[in-house]
N, C-alpha and C positions, 0 to 999 in steps of 0.2 A: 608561550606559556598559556596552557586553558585558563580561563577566569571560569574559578567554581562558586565565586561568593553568594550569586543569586541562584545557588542551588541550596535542597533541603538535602542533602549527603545523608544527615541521620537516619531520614526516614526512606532512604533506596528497601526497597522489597529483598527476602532472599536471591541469589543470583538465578535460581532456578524458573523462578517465578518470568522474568521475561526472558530469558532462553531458550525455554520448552517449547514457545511460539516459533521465537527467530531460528531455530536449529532445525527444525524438520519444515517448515514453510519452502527453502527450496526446494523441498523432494517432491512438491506438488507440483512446483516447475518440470520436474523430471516427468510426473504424470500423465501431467499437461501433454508434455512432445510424445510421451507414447501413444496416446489415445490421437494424437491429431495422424502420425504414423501412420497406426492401424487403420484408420478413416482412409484414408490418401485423400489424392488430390481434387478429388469432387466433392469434398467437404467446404471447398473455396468456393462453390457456385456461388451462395447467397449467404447471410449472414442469420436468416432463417430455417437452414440448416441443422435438424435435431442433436446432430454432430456437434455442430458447430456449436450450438448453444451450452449444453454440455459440457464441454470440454473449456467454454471459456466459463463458467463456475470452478472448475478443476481451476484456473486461474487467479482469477480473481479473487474466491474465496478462500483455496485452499493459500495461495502462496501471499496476495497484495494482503486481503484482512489479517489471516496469520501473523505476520507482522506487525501489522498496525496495532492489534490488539496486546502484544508484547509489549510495545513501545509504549504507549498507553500504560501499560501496570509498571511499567517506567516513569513516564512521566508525569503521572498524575501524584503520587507522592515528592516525589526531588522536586519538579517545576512546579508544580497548583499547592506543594505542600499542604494536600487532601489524600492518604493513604484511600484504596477500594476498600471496603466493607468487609470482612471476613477475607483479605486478598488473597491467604493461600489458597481458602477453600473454594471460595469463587474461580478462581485463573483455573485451577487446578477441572475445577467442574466445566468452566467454557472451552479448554482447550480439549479435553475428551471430546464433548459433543460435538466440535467443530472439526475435530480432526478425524471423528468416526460417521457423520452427518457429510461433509464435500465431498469424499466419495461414493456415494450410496446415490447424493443426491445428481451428481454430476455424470454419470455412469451410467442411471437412472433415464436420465435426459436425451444421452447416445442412443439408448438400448430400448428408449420410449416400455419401459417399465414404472408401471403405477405404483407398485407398491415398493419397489426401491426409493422413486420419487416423494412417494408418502412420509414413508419413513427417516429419509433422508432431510427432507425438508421441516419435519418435527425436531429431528434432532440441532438443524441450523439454525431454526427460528429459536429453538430454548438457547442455546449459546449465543445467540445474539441478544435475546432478548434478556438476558442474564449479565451479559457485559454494558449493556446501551443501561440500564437502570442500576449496576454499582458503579459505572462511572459516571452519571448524571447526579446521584448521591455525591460521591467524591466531590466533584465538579461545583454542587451548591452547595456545600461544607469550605469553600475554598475561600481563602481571605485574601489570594492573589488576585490581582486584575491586569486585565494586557491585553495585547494581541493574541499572545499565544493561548490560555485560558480559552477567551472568547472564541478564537476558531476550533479551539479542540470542544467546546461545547455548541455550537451548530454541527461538527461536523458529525459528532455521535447525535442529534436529534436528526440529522441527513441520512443516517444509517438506520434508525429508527422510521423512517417513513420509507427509508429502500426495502426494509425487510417486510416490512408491511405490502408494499407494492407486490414485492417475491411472491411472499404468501397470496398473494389475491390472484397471480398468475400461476403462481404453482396448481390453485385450484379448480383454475380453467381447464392446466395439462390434467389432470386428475377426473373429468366431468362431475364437479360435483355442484352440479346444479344452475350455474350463474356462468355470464358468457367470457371467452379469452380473447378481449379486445386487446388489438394488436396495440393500438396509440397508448396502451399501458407501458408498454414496451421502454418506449423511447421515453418516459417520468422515470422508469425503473432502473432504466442506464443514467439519466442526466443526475438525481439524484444520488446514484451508488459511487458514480466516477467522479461530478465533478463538486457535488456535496461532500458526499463522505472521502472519498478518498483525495482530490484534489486539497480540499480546505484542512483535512488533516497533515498532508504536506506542506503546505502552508503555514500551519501553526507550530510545527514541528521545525522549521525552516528557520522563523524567528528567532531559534534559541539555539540549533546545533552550527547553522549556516555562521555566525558570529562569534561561538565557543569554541570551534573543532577546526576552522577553516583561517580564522583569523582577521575576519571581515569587519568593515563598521558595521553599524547596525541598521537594519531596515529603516528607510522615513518614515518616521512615525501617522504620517498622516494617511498615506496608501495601505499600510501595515495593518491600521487601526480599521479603515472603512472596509476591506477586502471581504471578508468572510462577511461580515452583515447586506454586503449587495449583492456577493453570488447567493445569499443562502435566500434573500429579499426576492432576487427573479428569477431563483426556481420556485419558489410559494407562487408567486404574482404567474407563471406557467403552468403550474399545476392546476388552480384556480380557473384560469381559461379553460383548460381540458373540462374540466370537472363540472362546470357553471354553462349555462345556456347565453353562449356568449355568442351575438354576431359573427358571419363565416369571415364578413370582410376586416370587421375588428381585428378577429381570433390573428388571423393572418397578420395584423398589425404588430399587434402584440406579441406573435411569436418570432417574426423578424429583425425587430428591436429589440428585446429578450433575448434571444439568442447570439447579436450582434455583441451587447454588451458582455453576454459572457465569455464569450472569444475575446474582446478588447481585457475584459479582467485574467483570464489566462495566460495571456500572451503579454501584458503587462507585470504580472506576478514571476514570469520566467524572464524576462528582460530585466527587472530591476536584480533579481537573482545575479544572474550573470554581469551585470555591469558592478555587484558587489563583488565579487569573486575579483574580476580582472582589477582592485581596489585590495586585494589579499597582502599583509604585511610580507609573508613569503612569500617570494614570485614564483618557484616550482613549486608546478600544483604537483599534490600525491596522487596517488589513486584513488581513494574518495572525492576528491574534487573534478576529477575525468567523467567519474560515474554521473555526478552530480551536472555536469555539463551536455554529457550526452543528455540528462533526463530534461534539461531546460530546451537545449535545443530541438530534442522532439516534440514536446508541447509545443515551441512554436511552429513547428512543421505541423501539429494535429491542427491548428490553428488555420494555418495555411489551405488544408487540405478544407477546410469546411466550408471556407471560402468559396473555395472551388468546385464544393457540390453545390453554393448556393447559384453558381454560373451554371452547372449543370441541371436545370431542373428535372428534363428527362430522364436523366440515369438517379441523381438524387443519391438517399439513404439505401434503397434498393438493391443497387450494383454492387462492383468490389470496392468504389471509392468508401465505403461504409466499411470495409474491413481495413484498407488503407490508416482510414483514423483510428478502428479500436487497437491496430499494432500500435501503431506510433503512442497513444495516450496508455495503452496499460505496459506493454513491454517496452516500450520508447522512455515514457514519462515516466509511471509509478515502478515499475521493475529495476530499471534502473537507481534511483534517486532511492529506492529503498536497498538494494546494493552498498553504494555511497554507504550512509546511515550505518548499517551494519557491520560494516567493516572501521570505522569509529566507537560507536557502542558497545559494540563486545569485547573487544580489548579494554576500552577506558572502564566495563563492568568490570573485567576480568580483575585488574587494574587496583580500580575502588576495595573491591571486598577484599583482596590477599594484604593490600595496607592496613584495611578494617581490622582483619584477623590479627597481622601481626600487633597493632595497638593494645586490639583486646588482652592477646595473648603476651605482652610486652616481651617478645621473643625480638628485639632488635639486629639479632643476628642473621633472622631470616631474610633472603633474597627475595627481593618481587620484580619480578622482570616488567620493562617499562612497554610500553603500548607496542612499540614497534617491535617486541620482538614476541608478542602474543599469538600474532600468523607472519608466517612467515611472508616476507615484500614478495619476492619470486613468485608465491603461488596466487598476491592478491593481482598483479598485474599479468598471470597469464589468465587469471579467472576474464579480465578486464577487455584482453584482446577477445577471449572465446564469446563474450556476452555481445562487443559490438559488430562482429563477425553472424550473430544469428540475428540479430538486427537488419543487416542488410540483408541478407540471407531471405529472411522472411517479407521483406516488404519486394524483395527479387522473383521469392515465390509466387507472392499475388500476382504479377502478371506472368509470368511461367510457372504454371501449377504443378510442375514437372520437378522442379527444386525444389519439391515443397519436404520432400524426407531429408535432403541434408540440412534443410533448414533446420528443422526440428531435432536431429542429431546434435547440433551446434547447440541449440537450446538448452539440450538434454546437459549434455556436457557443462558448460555453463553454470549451470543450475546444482548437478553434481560435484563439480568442484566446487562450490563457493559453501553448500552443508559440509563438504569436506574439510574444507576453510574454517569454520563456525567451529565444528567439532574439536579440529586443531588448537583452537583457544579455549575450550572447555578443558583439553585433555592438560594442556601448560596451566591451566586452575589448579587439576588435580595432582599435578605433579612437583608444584610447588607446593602445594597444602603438605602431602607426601611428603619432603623434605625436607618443610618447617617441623612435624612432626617428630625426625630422626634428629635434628636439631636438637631440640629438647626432651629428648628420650636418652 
């Protein structure tokens, strides 16, 4: 049985409100594998690669943020019990921009187009900067306190200094004026990945990992410190870059810094997982498969950095640099937001057709129960197809040659899982539908 008690129910948003995100977010995935396609497999050379760069915005922004910011106009009313500000008309306004801005700007990037880039990137930065300030609002209106709160508000000021980053690189690509230092680069990733989007997993994790799965709850004590040390030394990294900081310090300081946030990732996906295998039911579902592959890849991205730090000559340079951005964004975040998804959209589904029938005191009306919102069949063949282009693609890095059935696999994947989403959207409206003919 879920324990709903420590949720604010009343104040869940329309369902639309974070579905618009979560329903079309995979079709970026689908994007994503077409643009990498078209590219082929010389697009793998370097991870400096105009391609390359590109196409992982199509990623990142269009499918991991997408999501995230869903989940967000979710949780920040039910969990912080802090509704966003104006919610319909904001969500409504950041999901256009962002969903009309990722491609333009990502496409842009392939096609080393300025003014796609321009424009694209105006249109990201309003949609980010439009969700990062009503839910910092939300956020300091909140009379919750926790773990979770806490890392969902580092991880939107982590999103706020990546999009700042963006923008300062974007207007390198752009020449407008000022230089495109490349060591921007690597702030711009550490903050996007493992600020924003890491710590938002994390915060998110606190509260569905122990709801949805059936787990104790995190120790409080790893729980509570997490997000204030990674968010601590990437400020304390950033500051070295940025500050006329000795080369031999710099170097000190970046080694330990970096050390520690490998040990807090790979500690954050171990307690994960040692909570799981602690699950009241012992057959995991298919959210908890999701869920396991994304832990296991973090500590494999983990692993891998390890091992560039043994490599100094090949380093961030080589493929070992694409090595870990598979594994952390399609390994880690891709997956784990899978999981998430296929949870939430049913239990949304779920919430609001109860909701209605309350309102509506139509007790005759049927609301079909989570499990039968997508169907089991279609979420475990999505399941096979997702860790099938996993391998797939970390096959391709070193055989560049599999690099399009990879991306097929991808495509697919990603395809059916919007098809998925859709599925439970269409069982909303078909019970609505029915309750209607009910009392008609």
């Amino acid at each position: 049985m879920i324990n709903l008690s420590r949720l604010s129910l009343d104040r869940t948003p329309p369902l639309w409100v974070p579905l618009q995100f979560m329903a079309v977010a995979p079709l970026f995935g689908v994007l994503f594998a077409g643009v990498m396609i078209l590219l082929g497999p010389q697009v793998l050379v370097s991870r400096w690669m105009p391609g390359m760069i590109g196409a992982a915005h199509l990623l990142v922004l269009g499918y991991v943020a997408m999501v995230m910011f869903g989940a967000m106009q979710q949780m920040l009313p039910v969990v912080a019990g802090s509704p966003v500000p104006r919610g319909a008309i904001t969500s409504r306004l950041s999901f256009m921009l962002l969903t009309l801005g990722t491609p333009l700007l990502g496409i842009g990037l392939v096609l080393h187009r300025p003014f796609w880039i321009a424009v694209g990137g105006v249109l990201v930065l309003g949609s980010l900067g439009l969700f990062t300030l009503t839910a910092l609002i939300a956020l300091a209106r909140s009379q919750a306190r926790g773990p979770t709160t806490q890392a969902m508000t580092l991880a939107v000021i982590a999103l706020l200094v990546t999009a700042a980053l963006g923008g300062w690189l974007a207007g390198g690509h752009l020449g407008l004026g000022w230089p495109l230092p490349r060591h921007m680069t690597d702030l711009h990733l550490a903050w996007g990945l493992l600020g924003w989007v890491a710590l938002l997993v994390a915060g998110a994790a606190y509260q569905v990992v122990p709801m949805f799965q059936m787990t104790p709850e995190y120790p409080a004590l790893p729980a509570r410190l997490h997000a204030p040390l990674v968010f601590a030394i990437l400020a304390v990294l950033t500051l070295t870059v940025l500050l006329p900081v000795p080369a031999a310090a710099a170097k000190v300081i970046n080694m330990t810094g970096s050390g520690m946030l490998a040990a807090l990732m790979a500690g954050f996906a171990g307690i994960t997982l040692w909570l799981q295998s602690r699950r009241r039911r012992r057959n995991a579902d298919v959210t908890v498969r999701f869920w396991h592959i994304g832990m296991v890849s973090l500590l494999a991205a983990v692993l891998v950095w390890v091992v560039i730090q043994l490599l100094p000559g090949r380093g961030l340079w080589g493929i070992w640099a694409l090595v870990l951005a598979w594994l952390f964004v399609a390994g880690f975040a891709v997956s784990v937001i899978n999981g998430m998804l296929y949870k939430i959209v049913p239990f949304l589904v779920w919430l609001h057709l109860n909701q209605t029938r309350m309102r509506s005191s139509n007790f005759a009306m049927r609301v079909p129960n989570m499990h039968e919102v997508i169907p089991l069949g279609l979420t475990r063949l999505q399941l096979r197809l997702h860790l099938a282009a996993l391998v797939a693609g970390l096959t391709a890095l070193a055989w560049p040659g599999l690099l399009i059935p990879a991306m097929l696999l991808f495509a697919a994947s990603n395809g059916l899982l919007s098809w998925n989403l859709f599925t439970g959207i269409r069982c909303y409206r078909a019970s609505l539908n029915a309750s209607r003919t009910t009392t008609g």
